[in-house]
C-alpha positions as CSV (number, residue, x, y, z in Angstrom):
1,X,-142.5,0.9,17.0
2,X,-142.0,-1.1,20.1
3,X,-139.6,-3.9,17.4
4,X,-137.6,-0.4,16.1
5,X,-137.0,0.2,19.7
6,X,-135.9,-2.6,20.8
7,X,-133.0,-3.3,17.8
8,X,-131.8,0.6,18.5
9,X,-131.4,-0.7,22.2
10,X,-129.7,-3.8,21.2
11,X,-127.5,-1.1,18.8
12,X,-126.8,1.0,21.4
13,X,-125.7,-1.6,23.5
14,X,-123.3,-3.4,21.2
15,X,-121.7,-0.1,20.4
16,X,-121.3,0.6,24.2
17,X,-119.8,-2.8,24.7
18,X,-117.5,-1.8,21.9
19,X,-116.5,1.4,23.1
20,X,-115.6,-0.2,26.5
21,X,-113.3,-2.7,25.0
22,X,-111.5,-0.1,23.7
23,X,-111.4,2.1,26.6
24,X,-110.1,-1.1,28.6
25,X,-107.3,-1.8,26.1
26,X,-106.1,2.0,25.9
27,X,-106.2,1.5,29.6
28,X,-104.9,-1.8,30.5
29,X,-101.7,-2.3,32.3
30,X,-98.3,-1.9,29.6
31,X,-97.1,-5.4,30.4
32,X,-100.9,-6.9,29.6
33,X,-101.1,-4.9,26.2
34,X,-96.8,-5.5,25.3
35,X,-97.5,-9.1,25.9
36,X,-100.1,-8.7,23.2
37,X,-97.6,-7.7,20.8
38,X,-94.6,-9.3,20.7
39,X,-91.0,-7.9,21.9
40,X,-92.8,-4.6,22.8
41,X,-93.1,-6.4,26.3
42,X,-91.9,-4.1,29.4
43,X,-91.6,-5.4,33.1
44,X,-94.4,-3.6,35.0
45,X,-92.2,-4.4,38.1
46,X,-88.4,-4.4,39.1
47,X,-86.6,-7.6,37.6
48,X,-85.0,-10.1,40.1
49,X,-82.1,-12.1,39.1
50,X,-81.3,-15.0,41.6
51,X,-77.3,-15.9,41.5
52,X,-77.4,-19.5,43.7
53,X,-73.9,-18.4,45.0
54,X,-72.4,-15.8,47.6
55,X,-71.9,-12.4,46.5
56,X,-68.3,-11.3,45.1
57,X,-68.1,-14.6,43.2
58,X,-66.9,-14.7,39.3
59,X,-71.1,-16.0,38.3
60,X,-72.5,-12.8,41.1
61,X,-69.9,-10.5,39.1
62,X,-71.3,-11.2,35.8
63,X,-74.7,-11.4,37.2
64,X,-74.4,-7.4,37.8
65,X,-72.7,-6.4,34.6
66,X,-75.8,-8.1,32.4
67,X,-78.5,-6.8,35.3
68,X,-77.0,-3.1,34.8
69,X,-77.5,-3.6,30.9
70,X,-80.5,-5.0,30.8
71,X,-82.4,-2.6,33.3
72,X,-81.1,0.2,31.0
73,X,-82.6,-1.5,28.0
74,X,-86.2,-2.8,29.3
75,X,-86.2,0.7,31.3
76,X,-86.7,-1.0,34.9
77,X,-84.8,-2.1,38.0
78,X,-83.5,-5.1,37.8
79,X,-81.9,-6.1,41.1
80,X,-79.5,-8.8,41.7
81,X,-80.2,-11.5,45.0
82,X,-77.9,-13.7,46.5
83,X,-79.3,-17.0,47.6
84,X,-76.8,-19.4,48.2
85,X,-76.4,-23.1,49.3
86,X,-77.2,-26.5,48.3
87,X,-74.9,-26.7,45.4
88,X,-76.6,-23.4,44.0
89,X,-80.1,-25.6,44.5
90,X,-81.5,-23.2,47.5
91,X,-81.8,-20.0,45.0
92,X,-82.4,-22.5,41.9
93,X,-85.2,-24.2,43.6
94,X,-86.8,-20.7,44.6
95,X,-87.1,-19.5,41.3
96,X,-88.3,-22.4,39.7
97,X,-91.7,-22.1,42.5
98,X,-91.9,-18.1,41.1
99,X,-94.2,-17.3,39.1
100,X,-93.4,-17.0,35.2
101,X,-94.0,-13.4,34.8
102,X,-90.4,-12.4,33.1
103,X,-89.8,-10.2,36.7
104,X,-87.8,-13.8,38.5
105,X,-85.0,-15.5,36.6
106,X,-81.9,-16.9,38.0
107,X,-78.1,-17.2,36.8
108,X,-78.0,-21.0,36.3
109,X,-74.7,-22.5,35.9
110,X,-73.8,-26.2,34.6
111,X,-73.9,-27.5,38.0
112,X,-77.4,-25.8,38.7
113,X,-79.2,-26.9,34.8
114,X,-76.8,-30.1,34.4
115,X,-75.5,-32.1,37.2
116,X,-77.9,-31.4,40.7
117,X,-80.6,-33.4,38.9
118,X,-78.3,-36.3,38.8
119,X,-76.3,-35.7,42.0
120,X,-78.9,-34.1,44.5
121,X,-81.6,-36.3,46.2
122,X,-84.7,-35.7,44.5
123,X,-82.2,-33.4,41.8
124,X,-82.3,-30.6,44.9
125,X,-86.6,-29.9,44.5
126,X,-86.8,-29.2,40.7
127,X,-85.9,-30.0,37.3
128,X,-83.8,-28.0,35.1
129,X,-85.4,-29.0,31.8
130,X,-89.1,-29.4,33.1
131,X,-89.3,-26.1,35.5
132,X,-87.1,-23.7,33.0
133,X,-86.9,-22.4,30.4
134,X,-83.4,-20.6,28.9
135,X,-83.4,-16.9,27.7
136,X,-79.8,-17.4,26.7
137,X,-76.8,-18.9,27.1
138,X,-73.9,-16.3,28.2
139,X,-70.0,-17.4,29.1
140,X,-68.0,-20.3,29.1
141,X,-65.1,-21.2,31.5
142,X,-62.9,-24.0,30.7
143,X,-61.1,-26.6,32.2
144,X,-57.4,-27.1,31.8
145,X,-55.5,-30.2,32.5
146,X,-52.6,-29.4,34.4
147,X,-49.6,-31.5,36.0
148,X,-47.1,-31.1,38.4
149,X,-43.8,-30.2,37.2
150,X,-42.2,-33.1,38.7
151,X,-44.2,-35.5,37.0
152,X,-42.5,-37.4,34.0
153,X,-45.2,-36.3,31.3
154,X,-45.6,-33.9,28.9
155,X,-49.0,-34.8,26.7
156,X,-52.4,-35.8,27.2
157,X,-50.8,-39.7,24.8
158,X,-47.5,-39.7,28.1
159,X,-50.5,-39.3,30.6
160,X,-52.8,-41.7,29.4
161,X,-49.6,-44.1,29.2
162,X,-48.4,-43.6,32.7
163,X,-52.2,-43.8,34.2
164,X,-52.7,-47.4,32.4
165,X,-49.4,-48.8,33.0
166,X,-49.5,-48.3,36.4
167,X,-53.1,-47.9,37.6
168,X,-53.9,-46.4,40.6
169,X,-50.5,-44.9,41.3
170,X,-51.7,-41.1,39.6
171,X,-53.7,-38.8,42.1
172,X,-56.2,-36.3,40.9
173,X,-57.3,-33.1,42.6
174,X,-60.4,-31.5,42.7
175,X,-62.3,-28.6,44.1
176,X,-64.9,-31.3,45.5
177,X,-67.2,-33.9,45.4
178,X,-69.1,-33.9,42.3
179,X,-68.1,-30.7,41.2
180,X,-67.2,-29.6,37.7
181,X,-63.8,-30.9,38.2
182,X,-64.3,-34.0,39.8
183,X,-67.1,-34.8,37.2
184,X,-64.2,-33.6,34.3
185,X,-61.8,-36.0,35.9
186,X,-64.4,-39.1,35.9
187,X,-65.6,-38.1,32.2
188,X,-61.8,-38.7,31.2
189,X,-61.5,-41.6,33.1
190,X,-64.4,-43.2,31.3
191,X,-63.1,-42.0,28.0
192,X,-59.7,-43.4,28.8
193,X,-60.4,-46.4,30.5
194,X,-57.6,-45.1,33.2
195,X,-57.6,-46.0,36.8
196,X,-56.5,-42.5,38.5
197,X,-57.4,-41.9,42.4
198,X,-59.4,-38.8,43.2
199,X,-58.6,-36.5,46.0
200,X,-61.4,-33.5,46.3
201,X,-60.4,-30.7,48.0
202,X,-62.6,-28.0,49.6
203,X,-61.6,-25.1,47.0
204,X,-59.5,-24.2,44.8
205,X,-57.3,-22.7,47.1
206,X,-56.0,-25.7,48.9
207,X,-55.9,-27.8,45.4
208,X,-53.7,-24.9,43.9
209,X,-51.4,-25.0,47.1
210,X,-51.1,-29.0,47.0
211,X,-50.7,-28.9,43.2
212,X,-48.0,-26.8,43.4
213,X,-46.6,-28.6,46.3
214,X,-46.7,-31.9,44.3
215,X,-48.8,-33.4,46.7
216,X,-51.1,-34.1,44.2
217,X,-50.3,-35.1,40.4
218,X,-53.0,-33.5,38.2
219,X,-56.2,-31.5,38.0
220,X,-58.6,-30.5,36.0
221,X,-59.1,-27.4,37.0
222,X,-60.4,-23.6,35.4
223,X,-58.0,-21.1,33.9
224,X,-58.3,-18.5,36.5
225,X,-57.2,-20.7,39.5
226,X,-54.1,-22.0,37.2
227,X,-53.5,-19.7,34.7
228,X,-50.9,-17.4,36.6
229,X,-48.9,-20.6,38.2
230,X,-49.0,-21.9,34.3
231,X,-47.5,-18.6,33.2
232,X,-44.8,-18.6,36.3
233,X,-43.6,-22.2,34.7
234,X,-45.2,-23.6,38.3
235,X,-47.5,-26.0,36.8
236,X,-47.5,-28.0,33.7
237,X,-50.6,-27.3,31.4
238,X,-51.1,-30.3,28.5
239,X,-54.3,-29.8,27.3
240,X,-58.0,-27.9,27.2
241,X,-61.3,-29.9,28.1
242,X,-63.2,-28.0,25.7
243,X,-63.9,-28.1,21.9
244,X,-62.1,-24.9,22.1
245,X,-58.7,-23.7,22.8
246,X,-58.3,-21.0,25.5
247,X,-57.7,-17.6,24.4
248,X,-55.6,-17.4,27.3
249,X,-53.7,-20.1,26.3
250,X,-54.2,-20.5,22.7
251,X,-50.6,-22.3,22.1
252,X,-52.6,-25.3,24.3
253,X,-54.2,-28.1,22.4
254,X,-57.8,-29.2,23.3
255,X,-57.7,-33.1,24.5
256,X,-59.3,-33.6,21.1
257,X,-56.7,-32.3,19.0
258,X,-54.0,-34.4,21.9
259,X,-55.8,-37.5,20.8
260,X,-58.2,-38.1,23.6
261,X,-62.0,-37.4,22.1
262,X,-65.2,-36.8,24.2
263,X,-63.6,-34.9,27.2
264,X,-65.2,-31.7,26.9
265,X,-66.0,-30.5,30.1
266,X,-66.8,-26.6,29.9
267,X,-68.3,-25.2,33.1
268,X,-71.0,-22.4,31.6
269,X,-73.4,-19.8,33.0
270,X,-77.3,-18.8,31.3
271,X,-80.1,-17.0,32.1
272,X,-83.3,-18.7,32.8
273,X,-86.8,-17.9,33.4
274,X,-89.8,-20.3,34.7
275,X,-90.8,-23.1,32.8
276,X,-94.8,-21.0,31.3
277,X,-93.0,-17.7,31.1
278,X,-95.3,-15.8,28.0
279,X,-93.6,-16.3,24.7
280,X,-94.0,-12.9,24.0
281,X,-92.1,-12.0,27.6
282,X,-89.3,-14.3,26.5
283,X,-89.0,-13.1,23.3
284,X,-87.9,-9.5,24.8
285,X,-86.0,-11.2,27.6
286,X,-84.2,-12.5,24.9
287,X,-83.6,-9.4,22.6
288,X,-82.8,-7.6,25.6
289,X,-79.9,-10.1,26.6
290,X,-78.7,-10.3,23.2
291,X,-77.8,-6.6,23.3
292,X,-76.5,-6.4,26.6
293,X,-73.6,-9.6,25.1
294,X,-72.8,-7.1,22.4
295,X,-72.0,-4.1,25.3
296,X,-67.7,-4.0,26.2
297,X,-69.1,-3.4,30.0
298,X,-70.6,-7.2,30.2
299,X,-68.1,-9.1,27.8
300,X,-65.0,-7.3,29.1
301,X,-65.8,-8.8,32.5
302,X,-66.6,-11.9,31.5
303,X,-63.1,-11.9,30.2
304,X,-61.4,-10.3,33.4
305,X,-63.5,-13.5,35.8
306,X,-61.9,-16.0,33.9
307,X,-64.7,-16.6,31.1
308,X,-65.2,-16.6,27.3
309,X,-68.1,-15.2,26.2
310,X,-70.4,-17.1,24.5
311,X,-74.0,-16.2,23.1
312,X,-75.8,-18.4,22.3
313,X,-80.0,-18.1,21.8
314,X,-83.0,-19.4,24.2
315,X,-84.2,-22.0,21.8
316,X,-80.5,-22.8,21.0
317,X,-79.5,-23.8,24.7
318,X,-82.3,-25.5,25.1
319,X,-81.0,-28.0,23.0
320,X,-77.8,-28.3,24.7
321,X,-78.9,-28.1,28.1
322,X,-80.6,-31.2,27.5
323,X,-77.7,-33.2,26.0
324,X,-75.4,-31.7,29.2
325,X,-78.0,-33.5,31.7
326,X,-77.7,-36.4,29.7
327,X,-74.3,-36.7,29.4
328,X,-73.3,-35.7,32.6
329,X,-75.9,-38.3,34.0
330,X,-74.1,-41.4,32.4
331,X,-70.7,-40.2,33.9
332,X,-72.2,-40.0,37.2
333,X,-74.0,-43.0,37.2
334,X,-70.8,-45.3,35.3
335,X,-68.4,-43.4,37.8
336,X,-71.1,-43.6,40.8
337,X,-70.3,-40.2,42.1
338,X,-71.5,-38.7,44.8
339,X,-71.8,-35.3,46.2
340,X,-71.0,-33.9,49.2
């Protein structure tokens, strides 16, 4: 009697530790259980996304369009904070210390996921590849090469002639040191093997206003600071530093297709989350954003900032963020650049 007893104890126990498992997971937190199960994953807290730059800015615009989309998909807040400075390394830096939950990402931009590593002591406190990982990639802006009108050239084939028959004498402005037009400028240099003096300005105000002043000969600068002087016949545009041609301008020849290969210099903007975010968490993060790049309300101001939109997947970008630090690396190190 006293064995019989015992085993309906050790029953009654097992069944009991059963039932508690049960009542535990029919009672456990939604984000604990949706992690369990795939995309089914919902934020149990309001959704930061850091944008490394001031507010009203082209990447903060965008920033709020896919926030407002994807709060009404994942059915939570998700808030948008401005933490600039550093060369976007201040905010970068703070999300990359957050902890991977899928509630901290931050708008990265080429500069932020491709250049600061190579440009920044210590790569500004974090490392784009090791300490993130992409949820998507989102927009593209380009880089056109534009000339003053007074300047006796009228293709990418006359500028490269000019530049190495008289080196030195072409000036190039740019909205600073080590930024994404300086860095264009350099990677066509080194593609070219030209000798053209840089001149960084603090803007793109005062290059626009030197440019058109002919103080300056060229730039590589993006469509939405030239586009409008281009369409007044102000400035010369000769080519696109992007595999792409610009919707904008779509008459405009990429430098590839003017005969000068390997200059594509597309500044871009993605969403990341911490480097040990949950698969399954991405995997939402990742549906979500996918549907929200499909809504008129996100792409249609993309367009009106200046950008293309351009989706591309998590695992995708991972790929190409990669190559970007790499190639951007070699340029800065063959041009020894330096940032301000």
């Amino acid at each position: 009697m006293k064995d019989r007893a015992m085993t309906d104890r050790r029953q009654f126990l097992a069944l009991g530790t059963s039932v508690a498992a049960l009542a535990l997971a029919a009672g456990a937190a939604p984000s604990a259980v949706a992690q369990q199960s795939g995309a089914a994953w919902s934020p149990a807290r309001p959704i930061t996304i850091v944008v490394p730059y001031p507010a009203g800015g082209p990447t903060d615009i965008v920033a709020r369009a896919v926030a407002a989309e994807l709060a009404r998909d994942l059915a939570q807040s998700v808030v948008v904070e401005n933490l600039p400075g550093g060369a976007g390394a201040i905010g970068t830096r703070k999300v990359a210390q957050s902890a991977p939950d899928g509630c901290t990402l931050v708008l990265g931009t080429n500069q932020t996921h491709a250049t600061n590593i190579s440009l920044l002591p210590q790569g500004g406190g974090y490392d784009p590849i090791k300490d993130f990982v992409p949820i998507a990639g989102l927009a593209d802006l380009q880089h056109i090469l534009v000339i003053a009108n007074d300047l006796p050239v009228r293709s990418a084939a006359d500028l490269v002639a000019l530049a190495r028959r008289e080196p030195g004498r072409l000036t190039a402005g740019s909205t600073g040191l080590g930024s994404a037009s300086h860095l264009a400028l350099e990677l066509f240099k080194v593609r070219t093997g030209t000798a053209i003096v840089h001149v960084p300005y603090k803007g793109s105000a005062p290059l626009l206003t030197d440019l058109l002043g002919g103080h300056v000969n060229l730039s590589f600068a993006t469509t939405p600071t030239v586009l409008t002087a281009i369409q007044a016949g102000k400035l010369r545009a000769i080519a696109v530093a992007s595999p792409n041609r610009s919707p904008d301008l779509p008459e405009l020849p990429t430098l590839a297709q003017a005969g000068v290969s390997g200059v594509e210099a597309d500044a871009w903007l993605a969403l990341f989350a911490p480097a040990g975010t949950p698969a399954p968490v991405l995997a939402r993060l990742r549906e979500s954003t996918a549907a929200a790049m499909k809504q008129e309300a996100v792409v249609g101001t993309m367009r009106k900032s200046g950008m293309t939109p351009n989706a591309r997947s998590g695992e995708a970008f991972a790929g190409f963020v990669r190559e970007d630090v790499a190639r951007w690396a070699e340029v800065v190190r063959v041009a020894n650049v330096k940032a301000e």
